[in-house]
C-alpha positions as a printed Julia matrix, in Angstrom:
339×3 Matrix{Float64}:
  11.56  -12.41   21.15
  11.65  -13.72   17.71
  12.2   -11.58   15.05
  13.24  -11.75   10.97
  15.9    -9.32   10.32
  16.52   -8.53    6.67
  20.21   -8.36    5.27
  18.88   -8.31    1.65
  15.34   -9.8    -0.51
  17.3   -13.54   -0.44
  18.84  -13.23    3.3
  16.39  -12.75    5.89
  17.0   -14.65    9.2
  14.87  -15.3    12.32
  17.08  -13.94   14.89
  16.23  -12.88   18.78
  16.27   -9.84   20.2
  15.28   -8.56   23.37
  11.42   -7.77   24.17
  11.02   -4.01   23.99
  10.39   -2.33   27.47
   7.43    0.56   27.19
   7.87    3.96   28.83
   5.03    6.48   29.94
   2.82    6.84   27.0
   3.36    4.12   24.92
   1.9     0.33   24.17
   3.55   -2.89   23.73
   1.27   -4.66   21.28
   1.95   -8.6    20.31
   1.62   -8.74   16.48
  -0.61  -11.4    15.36
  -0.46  -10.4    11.68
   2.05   -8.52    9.08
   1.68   -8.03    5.43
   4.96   -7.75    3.04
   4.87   -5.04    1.06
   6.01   -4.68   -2.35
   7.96   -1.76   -0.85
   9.84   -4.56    1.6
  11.96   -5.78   -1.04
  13.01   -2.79   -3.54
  16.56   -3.72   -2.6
  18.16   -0.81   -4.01
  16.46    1.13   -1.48
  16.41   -1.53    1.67
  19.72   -3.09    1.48
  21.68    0.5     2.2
  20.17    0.47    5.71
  20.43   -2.99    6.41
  20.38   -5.24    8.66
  16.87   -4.15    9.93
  13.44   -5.5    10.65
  10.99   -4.14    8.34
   7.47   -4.74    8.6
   5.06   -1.44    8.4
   1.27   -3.23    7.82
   0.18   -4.97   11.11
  -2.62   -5.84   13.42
  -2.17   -7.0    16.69
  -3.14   -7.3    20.64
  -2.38   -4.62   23.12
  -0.47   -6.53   25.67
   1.19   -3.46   27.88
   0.0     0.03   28.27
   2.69    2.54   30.0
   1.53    4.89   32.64
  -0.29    7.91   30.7
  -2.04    5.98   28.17
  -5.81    6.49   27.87
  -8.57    4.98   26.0
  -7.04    2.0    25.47
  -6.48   -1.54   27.62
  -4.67   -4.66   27.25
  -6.12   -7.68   25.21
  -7.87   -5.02   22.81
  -7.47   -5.76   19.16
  -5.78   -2.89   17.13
  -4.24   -1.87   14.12
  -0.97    0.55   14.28
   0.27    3.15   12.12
   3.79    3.04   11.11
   3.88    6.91   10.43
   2.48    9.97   11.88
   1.86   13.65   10.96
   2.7    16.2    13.45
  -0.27   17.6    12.36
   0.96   21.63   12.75
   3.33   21.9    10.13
   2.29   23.89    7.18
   2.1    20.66    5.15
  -0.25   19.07    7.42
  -2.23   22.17    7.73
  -2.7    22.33    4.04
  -4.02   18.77    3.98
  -0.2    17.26    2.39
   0.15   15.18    5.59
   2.42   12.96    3.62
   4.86   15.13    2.78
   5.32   16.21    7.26
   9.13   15.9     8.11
   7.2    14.39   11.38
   5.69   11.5     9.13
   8.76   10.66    7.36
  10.83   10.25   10.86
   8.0     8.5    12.93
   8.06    4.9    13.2
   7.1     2.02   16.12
  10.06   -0.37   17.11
  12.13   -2.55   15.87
   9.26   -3.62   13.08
   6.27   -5.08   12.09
   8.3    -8.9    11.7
   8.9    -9.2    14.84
   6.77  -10.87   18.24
   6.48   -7.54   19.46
   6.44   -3.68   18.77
   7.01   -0.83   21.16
   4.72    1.98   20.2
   5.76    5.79   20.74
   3.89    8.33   22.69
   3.0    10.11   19.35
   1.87    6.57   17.61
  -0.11    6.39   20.47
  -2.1     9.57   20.48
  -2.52    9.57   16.5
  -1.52    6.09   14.66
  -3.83    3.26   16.67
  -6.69    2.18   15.64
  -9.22   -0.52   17.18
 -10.3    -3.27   14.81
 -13.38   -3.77   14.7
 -15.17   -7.49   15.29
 -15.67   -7.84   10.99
 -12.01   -7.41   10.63
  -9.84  -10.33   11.15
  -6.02   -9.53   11.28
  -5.07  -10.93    8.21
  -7.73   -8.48    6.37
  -6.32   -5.85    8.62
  -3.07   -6.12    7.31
  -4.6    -4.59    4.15
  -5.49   -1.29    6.1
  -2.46    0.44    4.94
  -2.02   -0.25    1.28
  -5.76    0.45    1.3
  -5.33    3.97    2.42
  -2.43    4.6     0.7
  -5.22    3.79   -2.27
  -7.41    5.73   -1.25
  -5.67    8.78   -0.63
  -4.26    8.61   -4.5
  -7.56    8.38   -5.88
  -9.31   10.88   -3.69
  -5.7    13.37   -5.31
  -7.1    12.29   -8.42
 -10.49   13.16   -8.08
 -11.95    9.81   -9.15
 -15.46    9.87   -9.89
 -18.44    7.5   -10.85
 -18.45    6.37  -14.22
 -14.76    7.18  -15.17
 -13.05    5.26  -17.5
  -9.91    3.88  -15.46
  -6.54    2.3   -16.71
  -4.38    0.64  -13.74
  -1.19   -0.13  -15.06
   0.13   -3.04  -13.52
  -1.57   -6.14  -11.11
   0.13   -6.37   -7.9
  -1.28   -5.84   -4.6
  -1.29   -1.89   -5.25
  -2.66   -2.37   -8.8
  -5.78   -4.92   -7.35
  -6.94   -2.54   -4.58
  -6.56    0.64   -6.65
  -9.46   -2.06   -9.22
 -11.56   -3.09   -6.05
 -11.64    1.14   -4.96
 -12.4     2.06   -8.03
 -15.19   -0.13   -8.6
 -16.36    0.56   -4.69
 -16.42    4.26   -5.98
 -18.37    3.41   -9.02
 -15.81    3.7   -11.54
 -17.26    2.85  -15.11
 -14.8     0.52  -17.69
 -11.65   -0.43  -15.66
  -8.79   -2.2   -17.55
  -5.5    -3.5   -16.03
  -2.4    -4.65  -17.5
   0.7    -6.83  -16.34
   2.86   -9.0   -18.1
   1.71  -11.63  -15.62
  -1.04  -14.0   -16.69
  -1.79  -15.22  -13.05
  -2.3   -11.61  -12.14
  -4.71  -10.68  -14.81
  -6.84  -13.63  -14.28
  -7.07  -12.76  -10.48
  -8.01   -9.28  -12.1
 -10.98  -10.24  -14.41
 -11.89  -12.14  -11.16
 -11.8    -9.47   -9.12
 -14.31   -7.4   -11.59
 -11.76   -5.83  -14.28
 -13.46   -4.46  -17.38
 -10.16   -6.15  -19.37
  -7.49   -7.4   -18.28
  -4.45   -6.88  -20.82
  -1.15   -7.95  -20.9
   0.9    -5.25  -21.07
   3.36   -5.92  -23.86
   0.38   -5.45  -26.56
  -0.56   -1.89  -27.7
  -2.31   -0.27  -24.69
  -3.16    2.9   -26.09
  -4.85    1.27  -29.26
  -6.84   -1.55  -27.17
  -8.31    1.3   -24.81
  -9.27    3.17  -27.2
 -11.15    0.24  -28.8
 -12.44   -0.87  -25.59
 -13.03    2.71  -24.47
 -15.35    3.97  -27.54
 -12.1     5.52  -29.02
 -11.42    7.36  -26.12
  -8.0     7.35  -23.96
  -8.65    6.39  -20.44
  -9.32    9.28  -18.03
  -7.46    8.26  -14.81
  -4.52    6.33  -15.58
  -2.86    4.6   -12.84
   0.76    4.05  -12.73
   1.78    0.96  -10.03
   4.46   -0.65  -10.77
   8.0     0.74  -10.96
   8.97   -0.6   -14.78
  10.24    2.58  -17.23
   7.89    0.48  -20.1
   4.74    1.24  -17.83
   5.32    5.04  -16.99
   5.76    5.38  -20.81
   2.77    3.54  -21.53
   0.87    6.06  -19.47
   1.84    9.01  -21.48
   0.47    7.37  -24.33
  -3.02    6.18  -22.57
  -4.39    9.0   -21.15
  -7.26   11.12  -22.51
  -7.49   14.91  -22.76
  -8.57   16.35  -19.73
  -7.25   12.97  -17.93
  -4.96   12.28  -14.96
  -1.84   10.35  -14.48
  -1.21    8.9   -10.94
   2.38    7.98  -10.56
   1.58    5.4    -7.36
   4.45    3.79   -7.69
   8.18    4.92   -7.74
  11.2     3.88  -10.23
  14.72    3.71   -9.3
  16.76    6.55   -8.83
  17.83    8.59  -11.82
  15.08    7.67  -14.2
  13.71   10.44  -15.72
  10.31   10.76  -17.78
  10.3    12.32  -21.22
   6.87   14.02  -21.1
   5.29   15.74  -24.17
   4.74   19.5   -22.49
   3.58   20.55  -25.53
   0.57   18.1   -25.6
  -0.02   17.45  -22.42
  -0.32   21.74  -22.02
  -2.47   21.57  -25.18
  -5.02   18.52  -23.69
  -4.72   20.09  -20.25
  -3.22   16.69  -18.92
  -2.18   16.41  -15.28
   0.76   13.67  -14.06
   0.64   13.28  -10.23
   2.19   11.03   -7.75
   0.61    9.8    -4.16
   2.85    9.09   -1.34
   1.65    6.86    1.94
  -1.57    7.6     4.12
  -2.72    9.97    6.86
  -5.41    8.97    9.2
  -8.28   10.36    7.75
  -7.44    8.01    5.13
  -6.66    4.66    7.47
 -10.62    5.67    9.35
 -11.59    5.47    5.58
 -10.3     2.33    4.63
 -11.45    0.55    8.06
 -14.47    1.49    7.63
 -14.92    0.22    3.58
 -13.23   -3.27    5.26
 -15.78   -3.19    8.04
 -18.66   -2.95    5.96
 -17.51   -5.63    3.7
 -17.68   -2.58    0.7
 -14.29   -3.66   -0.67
 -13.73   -7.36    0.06
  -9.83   -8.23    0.42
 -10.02  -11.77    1.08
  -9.38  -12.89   -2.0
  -5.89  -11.31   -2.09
  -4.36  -13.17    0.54
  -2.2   -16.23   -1.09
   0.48  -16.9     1.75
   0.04  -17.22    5.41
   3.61  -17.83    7.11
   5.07  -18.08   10.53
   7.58  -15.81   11.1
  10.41  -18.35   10.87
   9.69  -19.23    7.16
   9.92  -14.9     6.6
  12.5   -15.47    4.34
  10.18  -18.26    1.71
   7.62  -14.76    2.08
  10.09  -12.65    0.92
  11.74  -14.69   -1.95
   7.7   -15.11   -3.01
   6.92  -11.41   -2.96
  10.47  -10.59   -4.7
  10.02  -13.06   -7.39
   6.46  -11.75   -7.86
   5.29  -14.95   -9.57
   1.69  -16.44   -8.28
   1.24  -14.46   -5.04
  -0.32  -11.73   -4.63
  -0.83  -11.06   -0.7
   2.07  -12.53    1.72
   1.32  -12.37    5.44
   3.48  -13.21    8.49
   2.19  -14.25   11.42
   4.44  -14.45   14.66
């Protein structure tokens, strides 16, 4: 079978490797869709483990089920979770699912860019899902970021009529605006230092969309009836926008570090203020299940419409034009493969 094997974000090649054989338990499932995620080509933290085939957001079509397997049958459209809980750890059992030793060591094989994916015993029981009719696979591919979303603004405590800052307008940045607004959020701004990205912003329903080398605090607070912004999302990995939240957020308020920074960095936070104003930084790590049923549902019942994210549809031998696209983050937003 086909697959793209990464070496680093501007050498990925369509190489061949053998179909994977299933054993009792497990599914063989032909992937008709994969999404790159912004997480596919931080090269500081791929390129140490490479070569590899990544790929961890796909839909596909059951096309072998090993002796064992119940409740589903070959030809049934499905989506498959990458990582699993054990679900008896103390983590799990506490509701930190994302934090299980199991979750962090679970995967399907060799990847989601490739024809075909052998799916453990334990993906089996607890990481497929069937997609329903309203779901094509290329909105599927979405059901991961989405509950990744999901799960950091449920940490958060969102609420109806909260004043929300998303810092930064990638993929992460536009579902964390189209969740928010699905919750009821009131005034939602976003910044990026992209132009393309805000406009796809405003266009998706943003409050204001900013760019994010002006002032931030001082335009929320004129936009926001001189208030800071309550929530204050944090998703993209630059120092400049971590800082910026420190600056943004309101007494009372919430910063959700979504995404991660290299290495080493290390924020200088105001203890004294933020213990004063009773100011809470967070972070959110991947999804569990109950978060994946969640966002399958919202995409079933058209609640949060994703369609408008996708730019790029590519075979899998032009993986390598996805990945440049998605690296150089320019006007793309949503890069799918298709095998």
């Amino acid at each position: 079978m086909r697959v793209a094997m990464y070496y680093n974000n501007k050498d990925v090649r369509l190489e061949e490797l053998p179909q994977p054989q299933i054993g009792d338990n497990e599914l063989l499932v032909k992937v008709k869709a994969s999404g790159i995620c912004g997480s596919d080509v931080l090269e500081w933290y791929r390129v140490k483990k490479a070569p590899l085939i990544l790929g961890h957001e796909i839909t596909g079509e059951i096309a072998g089920v090993g002796k064992g397997v119940k409740g589903y049958k070959t030809g049934e459209r499905v989506f498959v979770s990458h990582h699993v809980p054990c679900n008896t750890c103390c983590y799990c059992l506490n509701g930190n699912h994302t934090v299980c030793q199991t979750l962090h060591t679970t995967n399907y094989y060799p990847g989601g860019f490739a024809e075909y994916i052998r799916v453990p015993a334990i993906n089996v029981d607890r990481g497929v899902f069937l997609l329903p009719d309203e779901i094509s696979f290329e909105e599927g591919t979405f059901i991961e970021p989405l509950a990744c979303v999901l799960r950091g603004q449920r940490m958060i405590q969102l609420k109806a009529g909260q004043s929300v800052l998303i810092l930064g307008a990638g993929i992460s940045g536009l579902l964390h605006l189209l969740a928010a607004r699905a919750q009821g959020a009131g005034r939602i701004m976003v910044t990026d230092i992209s132009e393309y990205r805000l406009k796809i912003a405003k266009s998706l329903g943003a409050s204001a969309a900013i760019n994010a080398k002006e002032d931030i605090a001082a335009i929320t607070r004129k936009l926001n009836n001189g208030r800071l912004s309550e929530q204050v999302i944090v998703c993209t990995g630059a120092v400049s926008a971590f800082m910026q939240s420190l600056q943004c957020v309101d007494r009372a308020g919430t910063i959700l570090c979504f995404a991660a920074t290299e290495p080493g960095i290390a924020l200088p936070v105001p203890v004294n203020d933020f213990w004063r104003n009773s100011i809470k930084i967070m972070h959110s790590y991947g999804a569990a299940p109950l978060d994946i049923t969640q966002a399958i549902e919202l995409l079933k019942t058209g609640a949060l419409d994703v369609k408008k994210l996708i730019t790029h549809c590519l075979g899998l031998a032009e993986a390598a034009r996805g990945f440049q696209l998605v690296a150089e983050a320019r006007e793309c937003i949503k890069v799918i493969l298709k095998p």
